[in-house]
C-alpha positions as a Markdown table, in Angstrom:
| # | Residue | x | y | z |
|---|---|---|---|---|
| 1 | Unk | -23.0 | 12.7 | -22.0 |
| 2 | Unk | -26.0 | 15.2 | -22.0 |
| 3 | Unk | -23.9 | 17.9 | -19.6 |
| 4 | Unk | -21.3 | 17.9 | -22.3 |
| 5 | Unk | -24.0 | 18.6 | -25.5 |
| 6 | Unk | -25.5 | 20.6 | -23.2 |
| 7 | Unk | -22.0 | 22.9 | -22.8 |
| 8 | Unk | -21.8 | 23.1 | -26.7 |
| 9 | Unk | -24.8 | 24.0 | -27.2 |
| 10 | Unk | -23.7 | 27.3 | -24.9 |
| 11 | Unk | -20.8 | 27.8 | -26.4 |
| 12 | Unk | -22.5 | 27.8 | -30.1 |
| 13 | Unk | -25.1 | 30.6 | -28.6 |
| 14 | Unk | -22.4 | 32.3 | -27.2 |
| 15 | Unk | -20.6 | 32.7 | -30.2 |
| 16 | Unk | -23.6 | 33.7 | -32.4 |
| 17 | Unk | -24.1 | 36.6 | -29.7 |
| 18 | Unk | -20.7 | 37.4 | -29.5 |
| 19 | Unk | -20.9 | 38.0 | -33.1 |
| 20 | Unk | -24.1 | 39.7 | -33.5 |
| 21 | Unk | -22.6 | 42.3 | -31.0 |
| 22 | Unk | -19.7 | 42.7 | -32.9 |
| 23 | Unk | -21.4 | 42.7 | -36.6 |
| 24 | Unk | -23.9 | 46.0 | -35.0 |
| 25 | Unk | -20.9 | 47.8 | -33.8 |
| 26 | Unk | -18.9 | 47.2 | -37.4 |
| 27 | Unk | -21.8 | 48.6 | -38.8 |
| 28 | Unk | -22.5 | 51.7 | -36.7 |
| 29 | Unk | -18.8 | 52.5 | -36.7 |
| 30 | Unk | -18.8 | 51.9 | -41.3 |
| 31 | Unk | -16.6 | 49.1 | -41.1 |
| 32 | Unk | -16.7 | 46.5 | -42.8 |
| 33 | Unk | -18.4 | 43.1 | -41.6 |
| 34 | Unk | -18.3 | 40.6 | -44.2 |
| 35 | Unk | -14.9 | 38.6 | -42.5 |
| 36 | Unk | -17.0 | 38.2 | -39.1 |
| 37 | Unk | -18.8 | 35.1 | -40.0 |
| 38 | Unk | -15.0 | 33.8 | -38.7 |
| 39 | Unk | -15.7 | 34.4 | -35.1 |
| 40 | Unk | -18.8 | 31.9 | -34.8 |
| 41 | Unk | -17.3 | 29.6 | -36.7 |
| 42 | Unk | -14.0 | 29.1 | -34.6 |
| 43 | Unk | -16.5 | 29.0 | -31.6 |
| 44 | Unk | -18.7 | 26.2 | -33.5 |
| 45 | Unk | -15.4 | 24.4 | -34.3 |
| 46 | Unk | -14.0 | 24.7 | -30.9 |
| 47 | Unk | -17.5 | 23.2 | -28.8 |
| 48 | Unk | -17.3 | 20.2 | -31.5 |
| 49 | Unk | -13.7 | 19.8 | -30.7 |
| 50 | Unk | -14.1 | 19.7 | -27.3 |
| 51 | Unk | -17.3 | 17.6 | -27.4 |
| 52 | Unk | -15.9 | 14.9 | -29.4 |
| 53 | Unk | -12.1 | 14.8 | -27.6 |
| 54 | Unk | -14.2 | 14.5 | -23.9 |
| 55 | Unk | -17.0 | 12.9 | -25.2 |
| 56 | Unk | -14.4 | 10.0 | -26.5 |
| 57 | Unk | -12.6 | 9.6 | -23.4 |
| 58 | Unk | -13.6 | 6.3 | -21.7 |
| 59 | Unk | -12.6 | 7.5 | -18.4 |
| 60 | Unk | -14.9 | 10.4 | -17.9 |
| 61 | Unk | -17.5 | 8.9 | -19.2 |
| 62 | Unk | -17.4 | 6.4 | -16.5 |
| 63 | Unk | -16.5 | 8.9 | -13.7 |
| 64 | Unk | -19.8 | 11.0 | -14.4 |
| 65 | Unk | -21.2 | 7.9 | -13.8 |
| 66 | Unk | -20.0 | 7.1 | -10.5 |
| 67 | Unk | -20.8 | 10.7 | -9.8 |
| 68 | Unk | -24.2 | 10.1 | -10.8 |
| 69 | Unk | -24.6 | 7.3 | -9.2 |
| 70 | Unk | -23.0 | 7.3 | -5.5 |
| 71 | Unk | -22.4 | 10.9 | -5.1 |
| 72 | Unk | -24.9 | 10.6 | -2.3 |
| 73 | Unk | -23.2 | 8.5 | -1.1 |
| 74 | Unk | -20.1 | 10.3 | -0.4 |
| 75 | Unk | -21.5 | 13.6 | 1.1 |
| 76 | Unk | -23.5 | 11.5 | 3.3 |
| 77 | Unk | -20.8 | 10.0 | 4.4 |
| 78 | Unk | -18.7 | 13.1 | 4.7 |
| 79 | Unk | -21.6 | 14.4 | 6.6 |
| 80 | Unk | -21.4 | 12.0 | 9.4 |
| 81 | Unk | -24.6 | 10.1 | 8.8 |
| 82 | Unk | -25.0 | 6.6 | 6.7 |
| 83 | Unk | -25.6 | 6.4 | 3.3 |
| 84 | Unk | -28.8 | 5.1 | 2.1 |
| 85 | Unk | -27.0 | 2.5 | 0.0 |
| 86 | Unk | -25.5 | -0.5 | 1.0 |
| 87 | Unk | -21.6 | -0.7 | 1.2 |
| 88 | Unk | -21.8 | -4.2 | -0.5 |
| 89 | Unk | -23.5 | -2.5 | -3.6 |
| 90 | Unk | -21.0 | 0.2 | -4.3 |
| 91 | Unk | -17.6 | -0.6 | -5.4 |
| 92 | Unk | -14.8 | 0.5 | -3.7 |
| 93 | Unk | -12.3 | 1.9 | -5.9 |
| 94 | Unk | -15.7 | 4.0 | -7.5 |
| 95 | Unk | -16.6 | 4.7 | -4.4 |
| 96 | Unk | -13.0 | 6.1 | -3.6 |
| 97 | Unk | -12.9 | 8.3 | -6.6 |
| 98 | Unk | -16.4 | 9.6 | -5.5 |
| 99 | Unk | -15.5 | 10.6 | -2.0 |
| 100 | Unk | -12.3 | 11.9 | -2.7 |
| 101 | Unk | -14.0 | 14.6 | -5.4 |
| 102 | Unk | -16.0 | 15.2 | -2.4 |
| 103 | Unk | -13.6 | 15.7 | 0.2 |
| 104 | Unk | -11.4 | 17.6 | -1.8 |
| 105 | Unk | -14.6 | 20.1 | -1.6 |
| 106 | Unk | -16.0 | 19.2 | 1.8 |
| 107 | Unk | -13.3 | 17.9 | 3.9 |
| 108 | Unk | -14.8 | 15.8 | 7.2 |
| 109 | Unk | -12.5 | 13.4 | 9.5 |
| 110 | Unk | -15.5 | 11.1 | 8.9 |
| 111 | Unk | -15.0 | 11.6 | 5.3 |
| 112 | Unk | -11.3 | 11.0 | 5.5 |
| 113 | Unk | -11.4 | 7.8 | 8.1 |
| 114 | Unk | -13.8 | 6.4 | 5.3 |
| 115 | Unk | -11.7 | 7.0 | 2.7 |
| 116 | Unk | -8.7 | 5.3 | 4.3 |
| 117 | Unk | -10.8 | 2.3 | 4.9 |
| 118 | Unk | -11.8 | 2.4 | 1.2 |
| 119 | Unk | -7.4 | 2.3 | 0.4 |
| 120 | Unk | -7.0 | -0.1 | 3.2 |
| 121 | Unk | -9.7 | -2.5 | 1.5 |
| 122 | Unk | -8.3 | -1.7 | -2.1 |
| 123 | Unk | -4.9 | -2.8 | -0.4 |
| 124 | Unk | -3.5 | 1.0 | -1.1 |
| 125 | Unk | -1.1 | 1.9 | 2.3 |
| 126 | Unk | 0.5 | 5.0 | 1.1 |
| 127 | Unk | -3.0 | 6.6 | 0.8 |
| 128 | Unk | -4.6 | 4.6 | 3.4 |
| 129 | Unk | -1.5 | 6.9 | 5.5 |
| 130 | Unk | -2.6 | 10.0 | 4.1 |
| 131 | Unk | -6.5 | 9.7 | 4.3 |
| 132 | Unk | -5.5 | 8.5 | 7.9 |
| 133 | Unk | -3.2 | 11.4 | 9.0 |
| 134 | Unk | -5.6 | 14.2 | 7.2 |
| 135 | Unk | -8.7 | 12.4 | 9.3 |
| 136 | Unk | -6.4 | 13.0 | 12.2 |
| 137 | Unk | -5.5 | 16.6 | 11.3 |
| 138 | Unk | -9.2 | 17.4 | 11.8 |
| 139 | Unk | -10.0 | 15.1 | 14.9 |
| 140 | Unk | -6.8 | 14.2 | 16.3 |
| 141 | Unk | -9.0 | 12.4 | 19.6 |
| 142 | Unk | -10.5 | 10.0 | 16.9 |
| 143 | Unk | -9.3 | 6.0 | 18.1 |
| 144 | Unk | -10.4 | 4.6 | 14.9 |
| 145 | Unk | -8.2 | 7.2 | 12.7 |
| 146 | Unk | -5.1 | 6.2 | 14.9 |
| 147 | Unk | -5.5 | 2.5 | 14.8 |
| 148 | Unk | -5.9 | 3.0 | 10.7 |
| 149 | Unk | -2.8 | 4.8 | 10.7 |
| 150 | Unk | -1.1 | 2.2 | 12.7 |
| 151 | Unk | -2.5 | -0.3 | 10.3 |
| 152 | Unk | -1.5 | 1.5 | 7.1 |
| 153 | Unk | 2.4 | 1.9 | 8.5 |
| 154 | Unk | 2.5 | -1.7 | 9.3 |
| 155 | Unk | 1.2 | -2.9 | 5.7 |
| 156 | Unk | 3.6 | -0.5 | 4.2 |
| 157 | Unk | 6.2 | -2.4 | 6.4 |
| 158 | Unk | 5.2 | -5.6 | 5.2 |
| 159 | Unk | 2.7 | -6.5 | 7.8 |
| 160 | Unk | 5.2 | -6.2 | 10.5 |
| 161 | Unk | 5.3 | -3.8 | 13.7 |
| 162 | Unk | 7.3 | -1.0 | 13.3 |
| 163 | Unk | 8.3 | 2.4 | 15.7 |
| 164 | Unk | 5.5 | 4.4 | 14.6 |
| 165 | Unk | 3.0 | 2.0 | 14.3 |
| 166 | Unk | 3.6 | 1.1 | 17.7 |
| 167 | Unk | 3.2 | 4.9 | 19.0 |
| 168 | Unk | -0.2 | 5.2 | 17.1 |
| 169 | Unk | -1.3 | 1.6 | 19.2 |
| 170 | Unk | 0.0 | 2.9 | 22.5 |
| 171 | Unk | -1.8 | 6.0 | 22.0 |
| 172 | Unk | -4.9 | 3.6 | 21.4 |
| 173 | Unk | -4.0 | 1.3 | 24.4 |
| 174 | Unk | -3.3 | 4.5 | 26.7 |
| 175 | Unk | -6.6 | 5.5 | 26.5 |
| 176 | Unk | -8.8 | 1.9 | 26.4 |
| 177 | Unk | -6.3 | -0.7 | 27.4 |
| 178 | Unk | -8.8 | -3.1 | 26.7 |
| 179 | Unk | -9.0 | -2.6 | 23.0 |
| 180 | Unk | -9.3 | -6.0 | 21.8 |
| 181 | Unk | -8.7 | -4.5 | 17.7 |
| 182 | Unk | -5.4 | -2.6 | 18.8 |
| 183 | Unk | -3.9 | -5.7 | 21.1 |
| 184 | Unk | -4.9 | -7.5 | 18.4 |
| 185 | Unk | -3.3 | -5.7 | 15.8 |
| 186 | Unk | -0.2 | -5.1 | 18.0 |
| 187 | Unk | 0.5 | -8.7 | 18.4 |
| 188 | Unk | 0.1 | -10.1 | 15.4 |
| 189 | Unk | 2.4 | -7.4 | 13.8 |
| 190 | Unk | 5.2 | -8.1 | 16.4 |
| 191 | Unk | 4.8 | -11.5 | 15.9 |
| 192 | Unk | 5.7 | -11.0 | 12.3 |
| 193 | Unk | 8.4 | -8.7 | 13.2 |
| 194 | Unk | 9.9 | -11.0 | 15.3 |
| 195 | Unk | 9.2 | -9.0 | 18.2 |
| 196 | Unk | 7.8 | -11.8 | 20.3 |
| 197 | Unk | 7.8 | -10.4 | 23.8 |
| 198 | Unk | 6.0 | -8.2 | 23.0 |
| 199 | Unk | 3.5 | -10.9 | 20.9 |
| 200 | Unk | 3.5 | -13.0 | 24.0 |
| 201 | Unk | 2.3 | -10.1 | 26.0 |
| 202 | Unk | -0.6 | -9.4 | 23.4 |
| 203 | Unk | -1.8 | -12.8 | 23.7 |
| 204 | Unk | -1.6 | -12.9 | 27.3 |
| 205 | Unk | -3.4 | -9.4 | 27.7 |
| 206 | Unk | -6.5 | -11.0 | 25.1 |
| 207 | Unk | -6.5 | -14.5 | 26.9 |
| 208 | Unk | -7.2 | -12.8 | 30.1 |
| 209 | Unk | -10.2 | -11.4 | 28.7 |
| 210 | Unk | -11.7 | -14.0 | 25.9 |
| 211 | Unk | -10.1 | -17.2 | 27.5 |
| 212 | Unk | -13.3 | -20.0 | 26.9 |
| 213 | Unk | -14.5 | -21.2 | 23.8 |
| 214 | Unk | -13.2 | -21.1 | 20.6 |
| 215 | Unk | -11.7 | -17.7 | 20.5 |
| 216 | Unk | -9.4 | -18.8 | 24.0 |
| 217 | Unk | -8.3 | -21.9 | 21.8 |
| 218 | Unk | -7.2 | -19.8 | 19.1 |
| 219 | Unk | -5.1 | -17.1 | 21.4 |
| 220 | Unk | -3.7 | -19.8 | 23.3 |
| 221 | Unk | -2.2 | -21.8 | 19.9 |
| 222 | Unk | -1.2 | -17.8 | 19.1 |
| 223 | Unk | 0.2 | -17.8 | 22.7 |
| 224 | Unk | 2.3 | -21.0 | 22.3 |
| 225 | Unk | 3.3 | -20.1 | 18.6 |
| 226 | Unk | 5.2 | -16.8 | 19.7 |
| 227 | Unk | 6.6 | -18.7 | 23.0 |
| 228 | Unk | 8.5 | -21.2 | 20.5 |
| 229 | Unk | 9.1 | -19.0 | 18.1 |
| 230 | Unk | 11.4 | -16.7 | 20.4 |
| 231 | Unk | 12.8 | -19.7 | 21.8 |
| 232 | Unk | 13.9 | -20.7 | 18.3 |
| 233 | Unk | 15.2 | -17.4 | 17.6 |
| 234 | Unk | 18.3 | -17.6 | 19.0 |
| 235 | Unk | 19.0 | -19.9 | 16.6 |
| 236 | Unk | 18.2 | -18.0 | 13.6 |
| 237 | Unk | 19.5 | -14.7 | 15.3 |
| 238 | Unk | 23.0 | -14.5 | 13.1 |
| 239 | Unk | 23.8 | -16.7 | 9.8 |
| 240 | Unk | 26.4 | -15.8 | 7.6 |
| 241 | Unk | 28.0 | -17.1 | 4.2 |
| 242 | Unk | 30.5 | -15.6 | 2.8 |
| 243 | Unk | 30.5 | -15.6 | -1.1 |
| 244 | Unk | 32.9 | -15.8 | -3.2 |
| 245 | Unk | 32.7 | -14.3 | -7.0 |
| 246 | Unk | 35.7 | -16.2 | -9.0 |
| 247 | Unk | 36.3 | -13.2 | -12.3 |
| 248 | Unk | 33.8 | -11.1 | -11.4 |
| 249 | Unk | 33.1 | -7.9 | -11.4 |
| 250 | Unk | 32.2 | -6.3 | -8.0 |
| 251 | Unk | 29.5 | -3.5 | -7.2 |
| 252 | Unk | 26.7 | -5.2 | -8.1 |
| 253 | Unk | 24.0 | -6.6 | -6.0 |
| 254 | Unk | 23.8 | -10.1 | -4.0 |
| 255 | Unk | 20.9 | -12.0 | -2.4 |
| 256 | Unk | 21.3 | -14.6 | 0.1 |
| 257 | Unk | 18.1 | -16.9 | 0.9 |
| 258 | Unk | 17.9 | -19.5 | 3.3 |
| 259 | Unk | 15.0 | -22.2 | 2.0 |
| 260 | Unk | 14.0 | -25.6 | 3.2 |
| 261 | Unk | 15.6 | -28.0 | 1.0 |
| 262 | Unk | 13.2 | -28.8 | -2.0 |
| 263 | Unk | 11.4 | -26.4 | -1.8 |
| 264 | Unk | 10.7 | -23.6 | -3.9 |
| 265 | Unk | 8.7 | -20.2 | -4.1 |
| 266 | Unk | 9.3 | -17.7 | -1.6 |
| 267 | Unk | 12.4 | -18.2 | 0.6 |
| 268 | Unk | 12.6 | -18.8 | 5.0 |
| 269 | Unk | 14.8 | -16.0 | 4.9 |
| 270 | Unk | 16.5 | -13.7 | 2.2 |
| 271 | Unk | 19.0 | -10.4 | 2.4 |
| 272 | Unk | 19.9 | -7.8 | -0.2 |
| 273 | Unk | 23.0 | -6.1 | -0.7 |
| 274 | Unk | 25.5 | -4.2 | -2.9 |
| 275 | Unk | 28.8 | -6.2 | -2.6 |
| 276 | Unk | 31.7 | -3.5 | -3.2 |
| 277 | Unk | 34.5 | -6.8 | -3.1 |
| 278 | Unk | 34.8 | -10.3 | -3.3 |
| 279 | Unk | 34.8 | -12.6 | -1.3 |
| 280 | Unk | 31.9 | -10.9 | 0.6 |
| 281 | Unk | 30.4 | -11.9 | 3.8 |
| 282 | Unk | 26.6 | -11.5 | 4.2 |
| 283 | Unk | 24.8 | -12.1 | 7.4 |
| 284 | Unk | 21.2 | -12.5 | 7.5 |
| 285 | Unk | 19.6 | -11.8 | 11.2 |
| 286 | Unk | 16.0 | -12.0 | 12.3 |
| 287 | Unk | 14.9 | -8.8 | 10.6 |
| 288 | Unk | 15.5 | -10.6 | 7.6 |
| 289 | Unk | 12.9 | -13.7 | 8.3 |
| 290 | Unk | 10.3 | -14.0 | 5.5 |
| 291 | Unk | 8.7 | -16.6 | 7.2 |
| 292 | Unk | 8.2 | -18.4 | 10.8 |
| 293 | Unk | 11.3 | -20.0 | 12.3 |
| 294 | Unk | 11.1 | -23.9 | 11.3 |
| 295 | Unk | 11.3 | -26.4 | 13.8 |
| 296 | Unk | 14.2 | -28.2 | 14.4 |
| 297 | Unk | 14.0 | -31.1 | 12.6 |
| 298 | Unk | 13.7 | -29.5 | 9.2 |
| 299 | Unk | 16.0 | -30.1 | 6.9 |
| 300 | Unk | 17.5 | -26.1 | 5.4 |
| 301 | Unk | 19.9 | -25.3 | 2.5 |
| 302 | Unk | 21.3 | -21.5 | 1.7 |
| 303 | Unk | 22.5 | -20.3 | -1.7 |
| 304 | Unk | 22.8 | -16.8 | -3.1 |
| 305 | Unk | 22.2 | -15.2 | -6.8 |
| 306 | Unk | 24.1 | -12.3 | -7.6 |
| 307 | Unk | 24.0 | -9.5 | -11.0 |
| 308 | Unk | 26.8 | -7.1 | -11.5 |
| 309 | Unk | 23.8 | -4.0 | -11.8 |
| 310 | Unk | 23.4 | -2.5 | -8.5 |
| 311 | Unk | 19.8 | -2.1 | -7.4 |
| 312 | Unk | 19.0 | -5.2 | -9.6 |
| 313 | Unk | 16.2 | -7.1 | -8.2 |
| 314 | Unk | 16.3 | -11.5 | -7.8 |
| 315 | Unk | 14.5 | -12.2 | -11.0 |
| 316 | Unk | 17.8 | -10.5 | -13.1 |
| 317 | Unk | 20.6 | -12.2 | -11.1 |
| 318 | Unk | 21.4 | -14.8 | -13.3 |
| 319 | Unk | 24.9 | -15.9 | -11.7 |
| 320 | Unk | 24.1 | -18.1 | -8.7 |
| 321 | Unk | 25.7 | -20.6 | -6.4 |
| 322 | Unk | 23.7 | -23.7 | -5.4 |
| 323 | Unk | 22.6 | -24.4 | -2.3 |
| 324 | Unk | 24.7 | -26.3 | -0.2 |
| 325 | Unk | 22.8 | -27.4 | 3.5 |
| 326 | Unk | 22.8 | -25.3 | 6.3 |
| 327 | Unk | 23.8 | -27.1 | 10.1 |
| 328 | Unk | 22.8 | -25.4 | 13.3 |
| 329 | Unk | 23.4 | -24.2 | 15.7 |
| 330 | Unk | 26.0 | -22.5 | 13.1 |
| 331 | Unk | 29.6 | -22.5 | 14.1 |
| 332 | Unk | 31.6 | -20.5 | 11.1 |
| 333 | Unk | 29.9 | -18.8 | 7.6 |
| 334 | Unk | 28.7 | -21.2 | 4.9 |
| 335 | Unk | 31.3 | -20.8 | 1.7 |
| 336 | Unk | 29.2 | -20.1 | -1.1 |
| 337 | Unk | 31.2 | -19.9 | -4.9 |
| 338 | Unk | 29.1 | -18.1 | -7.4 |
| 339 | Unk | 29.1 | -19.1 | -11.4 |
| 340 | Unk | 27.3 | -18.8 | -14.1 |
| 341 | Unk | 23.6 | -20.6 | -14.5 |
């Protein structure tokens, strides 16, 4: 608050001066000078203006705050060397806004690396990937700037192991193929993408290393986990329904979900898609698992909801068909007939 008094306070002396200055040259040229008191007083109006409209806005007053207060912080950290606070006492997303005023003045890999982290922690991927790739620009050497990167593309894929995630890991593993954080993070993001070969590798590759105790009882339940789980994938590798829309209208959007029967919240499996015709046959294949394959003596139904807007998303389908139950290993598509709820 006192920098902004402090800048109308200026701005009324510069105005008086102004029109002193212009009141002594009136005079020494014989014009007239009783119209000048105008220019100080749009200058006085002006400061108050602008005092009141920032002075009133919630926002900055906070942000000088955080600038105040961890602004240290920041260029120490963009420096390289460790803040003299402690990370537990400065919030995060202040902390972010801080660093990133910084940055954008003093840019460091350091400074960026920390930064991602901050998004990362705030659960922020898209900028986690651009702190990560600008902390790269500057050190493209740094492990820890690759392994964020990796991390940010594989939230923004919805925790699972994509193409470039995996190059950023490899780059990792190239270089210290005994990274316990990168085989960790590359095999529990392929076991969520279904990639379990490659899981079952990861766990093998940590068990050799951390195989007693409590942490070799944990990689080895991760171990057995992925081992069933691709063994149960063949199962799951292609169902199909085909829907049927008795009177109506086509080019809207359909989801089919696969649940276990009774349950509710967030389906096994689910697909998305336009249907440009009725019937329509949707098939629903391991990229499309929400959820771990269930074992084999759980019960499953599969249903569908559809809306006539394409690009609609599940909560505005309101025409559905019921779930009828789902026998494997499957042998022809589930009929599914959609109505009205």
């Amino acid at each position: 608050m006192m920098w902004m008094l402090a800048a109308a306070v200026v701005l009324l002396l510069l105005g008086a001066s102004l029109w002193w200055q212009w009141r002594r040259e009136a005079r020494r040229a014989g014009r007239p000078t009783s119209g000048g008191i105008g220019i100080p007083l749009i200058v006085m109006v002006l400061a108050v203006a602008g005092y009141l409209l920032v002075g009133k806005n919630e926002h900055t007053v906070a942000w000088l705050e955080h600038q105040e207060s961890y602004g240290d912080a920041a260029r120490a950290i963009v420096a390289g060397r460790a803040p003299d606070m402690a990370a537990a006492e400065i919030p995060a997303g202040a902390m972010a806004r801080v660093l990133q005023s910084q940055l954008s003045r003093t840019p460091s890999a350091t400074g960026w690396f920390a930064l991602g982290s901050l998004y990362d922690q705030l659960g922020a991927p898209a900028q986690t990937e651009e702190a990560a790739r600008k902390s790269l620009a500057l050190d493209p050497q740094s492990t820890t700037s690759h392994l964020l990167l990796a991390r940010a593309l594989i939230e923004k894929a919805g925790g699972k192991l994509n193409e470039p995630a995996r190059e950023e890991i490899q780059w990792v593993l190239d270089r210290e193929p005994t990274h316990d954080g990168a085989w960790m993070l590359l095999t529990m993001s392929a076991d969520r993408a279904g990639q379990f070969d490659v899981a079952i590798s990861g766990w093998e590759s940590l068990l050799s290393r951390h195989e007693n105790g409590e942490t070799g009882d944990l990689l080895r339940r991760g171990l057995e986990n992925s081992r069933m789980q691709k063994a149960r994938q063949g199962v799951f590798a292609s169902l199909s329904a085909e829907v049927s829309g008795n009177n109506l209208p086509a080019g809207g959007t359909l989801f089919v979900y696969i649940r276990e029967q009774g349950s509710s919240g967030q389906p096994l499996a689910a697909r998305r898609q336009v249907v440009p015709a009725f019937p329509a046959t949707v098939s629903l294949s391991a990229e499309n698992w929400l959820q771990a394959y269930p074992s084999e003596d759980t019960d499953l139904v599969i249903g569908a909801r559809y809306t006539p807007a394409p690009g609609a998303a599940v909560d505005q389908a309101m025409i559905g068909a019921g779930p009828v139950p789902l026998s494997l290993p499957q042998q022809t598509p589930v009929s599914l007939t959609l109505s009205a709820q």
